[in-house]
Each structure stands twice: as structure tokens, then as C-alpha cells.
C-alpha positions in Angstrom: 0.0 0.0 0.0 1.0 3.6 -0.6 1.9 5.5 2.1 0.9 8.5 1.9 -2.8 7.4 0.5 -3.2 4.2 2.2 -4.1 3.0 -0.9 -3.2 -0.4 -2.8 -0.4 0.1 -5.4 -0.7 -0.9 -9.1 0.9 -3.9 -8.9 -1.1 -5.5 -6.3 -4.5 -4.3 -7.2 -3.8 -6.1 -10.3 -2.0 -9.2 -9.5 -5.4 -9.4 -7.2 -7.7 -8.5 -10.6 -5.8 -11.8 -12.0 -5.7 -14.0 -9.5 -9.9 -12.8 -9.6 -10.1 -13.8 -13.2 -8.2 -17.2 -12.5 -11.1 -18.2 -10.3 -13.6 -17.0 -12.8 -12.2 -18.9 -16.0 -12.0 -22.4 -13.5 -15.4 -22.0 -13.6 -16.4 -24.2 -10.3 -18.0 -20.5 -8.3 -21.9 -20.6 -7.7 -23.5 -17.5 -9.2 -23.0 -15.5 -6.4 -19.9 -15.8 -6.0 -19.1 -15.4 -9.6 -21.3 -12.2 -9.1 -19.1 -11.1 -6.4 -15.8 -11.9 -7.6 -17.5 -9.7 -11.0 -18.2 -7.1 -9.0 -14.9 -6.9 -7.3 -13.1 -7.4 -10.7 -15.1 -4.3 -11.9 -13.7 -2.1 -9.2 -10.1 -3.1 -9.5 -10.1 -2.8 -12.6 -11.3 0.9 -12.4 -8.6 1.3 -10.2 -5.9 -0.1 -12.9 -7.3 2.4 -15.2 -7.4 5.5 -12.9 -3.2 4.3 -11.7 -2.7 4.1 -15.5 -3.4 7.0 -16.0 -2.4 9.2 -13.7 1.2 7.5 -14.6 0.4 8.9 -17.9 -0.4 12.6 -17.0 3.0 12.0 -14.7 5.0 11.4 -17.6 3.6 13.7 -19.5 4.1 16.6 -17.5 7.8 15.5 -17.1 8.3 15.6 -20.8 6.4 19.0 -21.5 8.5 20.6 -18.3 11.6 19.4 -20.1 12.7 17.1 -17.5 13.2 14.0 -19.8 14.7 15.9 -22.4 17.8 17.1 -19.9 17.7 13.5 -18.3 18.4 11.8 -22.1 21.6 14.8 -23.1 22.8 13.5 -19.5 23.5 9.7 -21.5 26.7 8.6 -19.5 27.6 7.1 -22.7 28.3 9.9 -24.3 31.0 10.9 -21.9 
């Protein structure tokens, strides 16, 4: 979990949105619990999306504010 949000991170909101679908594809859930394992897909799922792209917005702010633009003429190779 993030600190500062006390939120899940990426990585295990979706390694939980697989392990959800894993149990889904067996097959062997009654309908409710298929319907709540749905359900619960359906929210971290959202919550991929919204990390997604928030990343996104990160990065793109970095590269209109120049940042990755100085980070890449820093290419120790050069030197």
C-alpha cells in the first residue's frame, strides 16, 4: 500500500484483478460468487485504469516541463 494514500499500489490491485479472473475462468463458483468476484473485478479494474493513468499525466508533464529531455543529453555514454 502507498503510504501517503493508504491506498493499494498498481501492482497488487492487479496481480489481485488476475488471481480474480483465474477463479472465474475455472469455472467451479456458484453464481453468487461469480457475481461477487465480478463485481470486485469491476472495481479493480477501475482502479488499474485511474493508476494508469495518472502515470500517464505524470509522464507527461515530465516531458512537457523538459525534464526527460535534460535527463536523455545526461546519456553517461556519451562521456
Amino acid at each position: 500500500m502507498s503510504e501517503d494514500t493508504k491506498t493499494p499500489d498498481f501492482e497488487s490491485t492487479l496481480a489481485e484483478l488476475e488471481a480474480l479472473v483465474q477463479r472465474l475462468e475455472k469455472g467451479d463458483l456458484s453464481l453468487d460468487e461469480s457475481l461477487k468476484a465480478y463485481e470486485r473485478a469491476v472495481v479493480l479494474s477501475r482502479a488499474c485504469q485511474v493508476s494508469l493513468q495518472e502515470a500517464e499525466l505524470r509522464v507527461k508533464k515530465l516531458t512537457q516541463d523538459g525534464v526527460l529531455e535534460d535527463l536523455e543529453s545526461e546519456d553517461p555514454d556519451d562521456e
